[in-house]
C-alpha positions as CSV (number, residue, x, y, z in Angstrom):
1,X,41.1,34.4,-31.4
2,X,41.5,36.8,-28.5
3,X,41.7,40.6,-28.8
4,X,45.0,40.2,-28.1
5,X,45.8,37.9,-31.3
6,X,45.7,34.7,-28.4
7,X,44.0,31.5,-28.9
8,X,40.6,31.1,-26.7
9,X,41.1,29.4,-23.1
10,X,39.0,26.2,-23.7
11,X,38.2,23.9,-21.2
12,X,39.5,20.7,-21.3
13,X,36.6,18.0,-21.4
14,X,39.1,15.3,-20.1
15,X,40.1,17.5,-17.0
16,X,36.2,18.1,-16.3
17,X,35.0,14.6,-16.6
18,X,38.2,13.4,-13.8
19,X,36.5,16.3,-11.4
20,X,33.2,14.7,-11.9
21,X,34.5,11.0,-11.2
22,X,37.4,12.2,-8.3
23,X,33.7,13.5,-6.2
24,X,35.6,15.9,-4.3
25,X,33.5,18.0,-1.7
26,X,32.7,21.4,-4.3
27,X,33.0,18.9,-7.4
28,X,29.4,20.2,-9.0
29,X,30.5,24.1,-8.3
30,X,33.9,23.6,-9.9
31,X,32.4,21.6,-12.5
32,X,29.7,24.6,-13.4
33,X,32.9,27.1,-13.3
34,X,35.2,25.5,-16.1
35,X,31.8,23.9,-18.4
36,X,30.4,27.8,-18.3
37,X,32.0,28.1,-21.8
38,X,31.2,24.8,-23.4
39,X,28.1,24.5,-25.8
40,X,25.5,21.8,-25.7
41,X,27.7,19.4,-27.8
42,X,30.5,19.2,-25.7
43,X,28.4,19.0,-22.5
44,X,26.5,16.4,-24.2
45,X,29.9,14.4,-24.3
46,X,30.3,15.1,-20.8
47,X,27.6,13.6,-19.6
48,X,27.4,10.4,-21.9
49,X,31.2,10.0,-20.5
50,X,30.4,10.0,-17.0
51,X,27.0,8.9,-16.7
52,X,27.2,5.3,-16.3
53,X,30.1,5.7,-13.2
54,X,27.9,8.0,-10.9
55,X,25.3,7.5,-8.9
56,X,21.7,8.6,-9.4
57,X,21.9,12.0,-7.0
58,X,25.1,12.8,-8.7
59,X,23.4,11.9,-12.0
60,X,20.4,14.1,-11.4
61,X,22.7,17.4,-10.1
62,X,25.3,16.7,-13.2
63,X,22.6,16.9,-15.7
64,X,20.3,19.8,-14.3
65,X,23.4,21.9,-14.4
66,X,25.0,20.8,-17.6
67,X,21.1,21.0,-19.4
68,X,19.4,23.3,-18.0
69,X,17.6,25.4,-20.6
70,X,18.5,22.8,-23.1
71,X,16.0,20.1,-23.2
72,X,14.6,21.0,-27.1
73,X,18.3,20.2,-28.0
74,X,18.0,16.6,-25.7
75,X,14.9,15.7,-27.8
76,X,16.5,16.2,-30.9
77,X,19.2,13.4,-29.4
78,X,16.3,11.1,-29.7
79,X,16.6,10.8,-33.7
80,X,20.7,10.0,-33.0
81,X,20.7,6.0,-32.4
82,X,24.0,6.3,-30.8
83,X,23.2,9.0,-28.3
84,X,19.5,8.7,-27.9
85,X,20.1,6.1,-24.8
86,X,21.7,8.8,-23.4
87,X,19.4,11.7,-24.0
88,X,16.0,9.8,-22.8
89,X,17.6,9.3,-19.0
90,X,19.2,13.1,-19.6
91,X,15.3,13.7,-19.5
92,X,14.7,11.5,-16.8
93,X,15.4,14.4,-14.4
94,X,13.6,17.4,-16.3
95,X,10.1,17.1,-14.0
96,X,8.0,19.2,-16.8
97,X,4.8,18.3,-18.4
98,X,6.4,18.3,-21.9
99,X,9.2,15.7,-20.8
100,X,6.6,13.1,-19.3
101,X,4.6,13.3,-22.3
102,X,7.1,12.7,-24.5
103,X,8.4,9.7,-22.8
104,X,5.2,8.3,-22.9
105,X,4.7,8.6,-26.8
106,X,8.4,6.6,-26.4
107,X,6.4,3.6,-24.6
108,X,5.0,3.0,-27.8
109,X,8.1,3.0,-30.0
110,X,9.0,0.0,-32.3
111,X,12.4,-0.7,-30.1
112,X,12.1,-2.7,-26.6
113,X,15.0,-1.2,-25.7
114,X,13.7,1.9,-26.4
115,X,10.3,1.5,-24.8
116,X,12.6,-0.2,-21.6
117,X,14.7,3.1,-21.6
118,X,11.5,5.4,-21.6
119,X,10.0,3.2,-18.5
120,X,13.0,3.7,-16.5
121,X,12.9,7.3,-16.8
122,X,9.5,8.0,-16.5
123,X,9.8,6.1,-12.9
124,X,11.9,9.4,-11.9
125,X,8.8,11.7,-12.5
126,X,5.7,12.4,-10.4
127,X,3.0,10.1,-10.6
128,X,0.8,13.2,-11.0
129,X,2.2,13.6,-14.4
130,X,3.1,10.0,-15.2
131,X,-0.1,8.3,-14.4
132,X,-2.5,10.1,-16.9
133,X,-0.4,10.1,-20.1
134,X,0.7,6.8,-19.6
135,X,-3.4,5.8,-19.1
136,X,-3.5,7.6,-22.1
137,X,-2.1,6.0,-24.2
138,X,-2.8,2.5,-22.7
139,X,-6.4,3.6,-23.1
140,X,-5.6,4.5,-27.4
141,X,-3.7,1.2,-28.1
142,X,0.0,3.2,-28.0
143,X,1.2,1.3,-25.3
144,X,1.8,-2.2,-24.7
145,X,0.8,-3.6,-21.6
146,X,4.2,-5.2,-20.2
147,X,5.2,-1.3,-20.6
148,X,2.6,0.1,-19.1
149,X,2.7,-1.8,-16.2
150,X,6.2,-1.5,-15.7
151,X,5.6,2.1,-15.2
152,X,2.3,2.1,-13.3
153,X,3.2,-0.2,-10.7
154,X,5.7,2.3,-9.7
155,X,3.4,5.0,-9.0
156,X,1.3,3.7,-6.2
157,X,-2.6,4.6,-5.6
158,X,-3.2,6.9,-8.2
159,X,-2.7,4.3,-10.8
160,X,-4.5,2.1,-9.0
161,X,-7.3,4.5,-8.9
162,X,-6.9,5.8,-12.5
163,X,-6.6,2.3,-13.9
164,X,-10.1,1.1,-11.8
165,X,-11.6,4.2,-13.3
166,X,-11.4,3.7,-16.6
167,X,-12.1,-0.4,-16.6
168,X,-15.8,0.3,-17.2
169,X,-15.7,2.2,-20.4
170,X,-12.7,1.0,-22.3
171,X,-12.3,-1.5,-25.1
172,X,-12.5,-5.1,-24.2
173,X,-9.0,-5.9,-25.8
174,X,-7.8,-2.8,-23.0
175,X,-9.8,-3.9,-20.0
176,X,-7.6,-7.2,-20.4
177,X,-4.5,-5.6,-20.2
178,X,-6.3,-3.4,-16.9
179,X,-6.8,-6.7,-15.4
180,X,-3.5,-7.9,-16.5
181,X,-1.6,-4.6,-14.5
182,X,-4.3,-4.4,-11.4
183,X,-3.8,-8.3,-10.8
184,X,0.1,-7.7,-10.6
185,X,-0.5,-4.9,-8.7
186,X,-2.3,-7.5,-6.0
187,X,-5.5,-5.0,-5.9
188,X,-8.4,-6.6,-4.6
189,X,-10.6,-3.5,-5.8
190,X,-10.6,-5.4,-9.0
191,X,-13.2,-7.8,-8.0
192,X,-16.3,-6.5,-8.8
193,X,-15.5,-6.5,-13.0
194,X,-14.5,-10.4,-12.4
195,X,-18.3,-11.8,-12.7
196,X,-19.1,-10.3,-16.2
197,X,-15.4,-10.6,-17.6
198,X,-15.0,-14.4,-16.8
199,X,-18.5,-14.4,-19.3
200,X,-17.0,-12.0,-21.9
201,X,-17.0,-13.0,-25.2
202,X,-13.5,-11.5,-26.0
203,X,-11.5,-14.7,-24.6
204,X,-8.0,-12.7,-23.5
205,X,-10.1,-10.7,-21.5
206,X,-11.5,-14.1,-19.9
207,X,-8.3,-15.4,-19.7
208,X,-7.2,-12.3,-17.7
209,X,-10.4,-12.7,-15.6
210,X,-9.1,-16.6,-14.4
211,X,-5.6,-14.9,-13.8
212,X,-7.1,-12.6,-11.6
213,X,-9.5,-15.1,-9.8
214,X,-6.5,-17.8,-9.4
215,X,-3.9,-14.7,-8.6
216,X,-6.1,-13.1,-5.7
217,X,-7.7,-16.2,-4.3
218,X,-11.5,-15.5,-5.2
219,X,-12.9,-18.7,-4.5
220,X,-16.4,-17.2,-3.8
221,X,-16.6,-16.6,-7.7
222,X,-15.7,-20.7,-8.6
223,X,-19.3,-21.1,-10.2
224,X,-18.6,-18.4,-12.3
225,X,-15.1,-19.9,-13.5
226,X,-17.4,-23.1,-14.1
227,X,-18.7,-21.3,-17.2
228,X,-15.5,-21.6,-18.8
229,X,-15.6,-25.5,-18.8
230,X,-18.2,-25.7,-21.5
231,X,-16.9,-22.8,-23.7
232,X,-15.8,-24.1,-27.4
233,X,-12.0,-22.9,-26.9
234,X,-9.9,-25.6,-25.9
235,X,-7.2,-22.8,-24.1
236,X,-10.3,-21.3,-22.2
237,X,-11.3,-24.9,-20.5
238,X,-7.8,-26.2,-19.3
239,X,-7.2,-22.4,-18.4
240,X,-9.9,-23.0,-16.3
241,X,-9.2,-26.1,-14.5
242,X,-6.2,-24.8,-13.7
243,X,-7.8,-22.2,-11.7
244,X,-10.1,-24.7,-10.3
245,X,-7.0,-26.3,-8.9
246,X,-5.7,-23.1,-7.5
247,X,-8.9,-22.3,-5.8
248,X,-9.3,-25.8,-4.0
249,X,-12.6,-25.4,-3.9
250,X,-14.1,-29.4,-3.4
251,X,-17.6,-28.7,-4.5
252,X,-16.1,-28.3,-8.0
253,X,-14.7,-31.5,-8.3
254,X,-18.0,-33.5,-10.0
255,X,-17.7,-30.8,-12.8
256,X,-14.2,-31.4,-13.1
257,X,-14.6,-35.3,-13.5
258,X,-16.7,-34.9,-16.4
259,X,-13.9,-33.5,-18.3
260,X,-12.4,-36.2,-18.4
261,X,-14.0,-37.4,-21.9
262,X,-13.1,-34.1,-22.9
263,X,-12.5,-34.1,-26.7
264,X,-9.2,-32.6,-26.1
265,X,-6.2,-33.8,-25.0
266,X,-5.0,-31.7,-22.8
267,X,-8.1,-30.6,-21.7
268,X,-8.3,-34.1,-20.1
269,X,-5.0,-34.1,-18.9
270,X,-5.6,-30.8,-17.4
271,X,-8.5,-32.6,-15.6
272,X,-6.8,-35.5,-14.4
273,X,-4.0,-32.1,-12.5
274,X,-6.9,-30.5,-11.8
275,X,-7.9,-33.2,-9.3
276,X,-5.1,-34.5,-8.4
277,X,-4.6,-30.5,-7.0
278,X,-8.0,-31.2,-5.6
279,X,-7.5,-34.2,-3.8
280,X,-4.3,-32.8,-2.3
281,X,-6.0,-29.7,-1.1
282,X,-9.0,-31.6,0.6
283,X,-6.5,-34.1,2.5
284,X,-5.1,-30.7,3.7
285,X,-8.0,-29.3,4.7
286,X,-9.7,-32.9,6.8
287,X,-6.2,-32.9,8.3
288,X,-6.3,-29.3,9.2
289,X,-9.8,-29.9,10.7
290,X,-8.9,-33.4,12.7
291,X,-5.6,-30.9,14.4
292,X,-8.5,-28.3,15.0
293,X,-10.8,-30.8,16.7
294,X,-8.2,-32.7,18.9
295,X,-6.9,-29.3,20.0
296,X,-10.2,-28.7,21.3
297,X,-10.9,-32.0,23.1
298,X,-7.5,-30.9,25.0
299,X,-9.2,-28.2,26.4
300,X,-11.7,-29.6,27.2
301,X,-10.1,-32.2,29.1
C-alpha cells in the first residue's frame, strides 16, 4: 500500500519482456528504468523468458543489468533443476574469479547436460582464468576429458602451454587424456613425450600415443610403434597396424607380414588392411617418383 491508501505501481513483466524482444534503439535504458523495482525473482523470470530469442551481445547487456550484484542468488539457481540451465549461462557473463571456478567444479557434475552447459559458458570467460581451474581439475580426476577439451581448445596457446607443462609430472591415466586434448589440438609440441609413452605400461596412455603418431604424421617414430606388435594385448597390436598403415612407411611392411599367424583374429585381419594400405601407399609414391623423374628428363631435353 501507498501512503496514500493506493496500491504499489508494479511493473508489468509481460510489458518489459516485449521491450526487450521489440529491440528498439534505448531498449536496455528503458528496460533498466521500469525493472528498477523488481527483485531477483521476478528478474530471474525475465531473463529465462527472453533469453533463448536474443542474441549473445543483447544476452550479455540484459543480464549484467538485470544481475548485477546478484550472482550469490544465481548460484543458489544451480540446486533448482528447472532453472539451473538458466542460471549457469546467467554466469556465463560474470568475468570474476569465483564464477570460473565454480563452473569448473560443474565440469565434473554427474549430468552431461550439465557438464555441456558449464563448457559453454566457461568459453565466454578469459582464458587467464579458465585455463588453470580447468587444468586443475583435469589434473585431480574432476574432469572428464571430452569436457575438458571442449573447453581448452577454445582458449588458444595458454592451454597449449599449460597442458605441455604439466605432461611430465601427472598421473599416467591423466597424461592420456593430455595427449588425447593436445593431439586434437594438432600441436606438434607434443612430440617429444611420444617415444616413452608408445612404451608405457598403462595401455590407454599407449593407445593415445599411436593416436597422436597416426593424427600428426610422425613417421620418424615407426620403430617405436613396432613395439606395440609384440605386446600381449590384442587392442594394442591391431591399434598399431593401423597406424602403421597411416604412416605408409614401407620399411615396416616385413614386420607387418609376420602378423599374419597372429593368434588373433583380427589382429590378422588388421594385417592383411595394414598392407593392403601399404601397398597402396608405395604404388603412390613409385608413381610420384616416375612423374618426378620424367619431368626432369623434359628439362633436360
Amino acid at each position: 500500500m501507498s501512503l496514500f491508501g493506493g496500491k504499489k505501481n508494479t511493473p508489468n513483466i509481460e510489458e518489459i519482456i516485449h521491450l526487450i524482444l521489440k529491440n528498439e534503439e534505448n531498449w536496455l535504458q528503458q528496460v533498466k528504468q521500469r525493472s528498477a523495482e523488481l527483485n531477483f525473482i521476478r528478474r530471474f523470470e525475465i531473463i529465462k523468458e527472453t533469453l533463448p530469442k536474443l542474441d549473445k551481445v543483447r544476452a550479455r547487456d540484459l543480464i549484467r543489468m538485470l544481475m548485477t550484484d546478484k550472482e550469490a542468488n544465481l548460484k543458489n539457481k544451480l540446486q533448482d533443476p528447472q532453472d539451473k540451465y538458466t542460471a549457469i549461462e546467467c554466469l556465463s557473463y560474470f568475468p570474476s574469479r569465483e564464477t570460473v571456478e565454480l563452473l569448473a567444479e560443474l565440469l565434473g557434475d554427474k549430468h552431461e547436460d550439465v557438464r555441456l552447459c558449464a563448457a559453454g559458458a566457461l568459453k565466454n570467460h578469459t582464458p587467464r582464468l579458465v585455463v588453470p581451474n580447468v587444468i586443475r581439475a583435469l589434473i585431480k580426476g574432476e574432469v572428464l576429458a571430452a569436457r575438458a577439451a571442449d573447453v581448452l581448445l577454445a582458449m588458444g596457446y595458454l592451454a597449449e602451454e599449460a597442458l605441455l607443462e604439466n605432461y611430465p609430472q601427472a598421473a599416467p591415466e591423466v597424461k592420456s587424456q593430455i595427449l588425447e586434448i593436445l593431439t586434437l589440438a594438432k600441436s606438434p609440441k607434443i612430440r617429444p613425450f611420444l617415444p616413452e609413452a608408445l612404451h608405457s605400461g598403462y595401455l590407454p596412455l599407449r593407445k593415445k600415443a599411436l593416436e597422436a603418431v597416426e593424427a600428426l604424421g610422425f613417421q620418424e617414430l615407426w620403430t617405436g610403434v613396432l613395439d606395440g606388435l609384440v605386446e600381449n594385448n590384442w587392442s594394442i597390436r591391431a591399434k598399431t597396424l593401423e597406424t602403421l598403415g597411416k604412416l605408409g612407411v614401407q620399411e615396416s611392411r616385413e614386420f607387418v607380414e609376420l602378423m599374419l599367424a597372429d593368434d588373433d583374429p583380427w589382429v590378422r585381419e588388421s594385417a592383411k588392411q595394414c598392407l593392403l594400405v601399404l601397398e597402396k601407399s608405395g604404388l603412390n609414391e613409385n608413381r610420384t617418383d616416375m612423374d618426378d623423374n620424367s619431368g626432369c628428363k623434359k628439362e633436360e631435353a
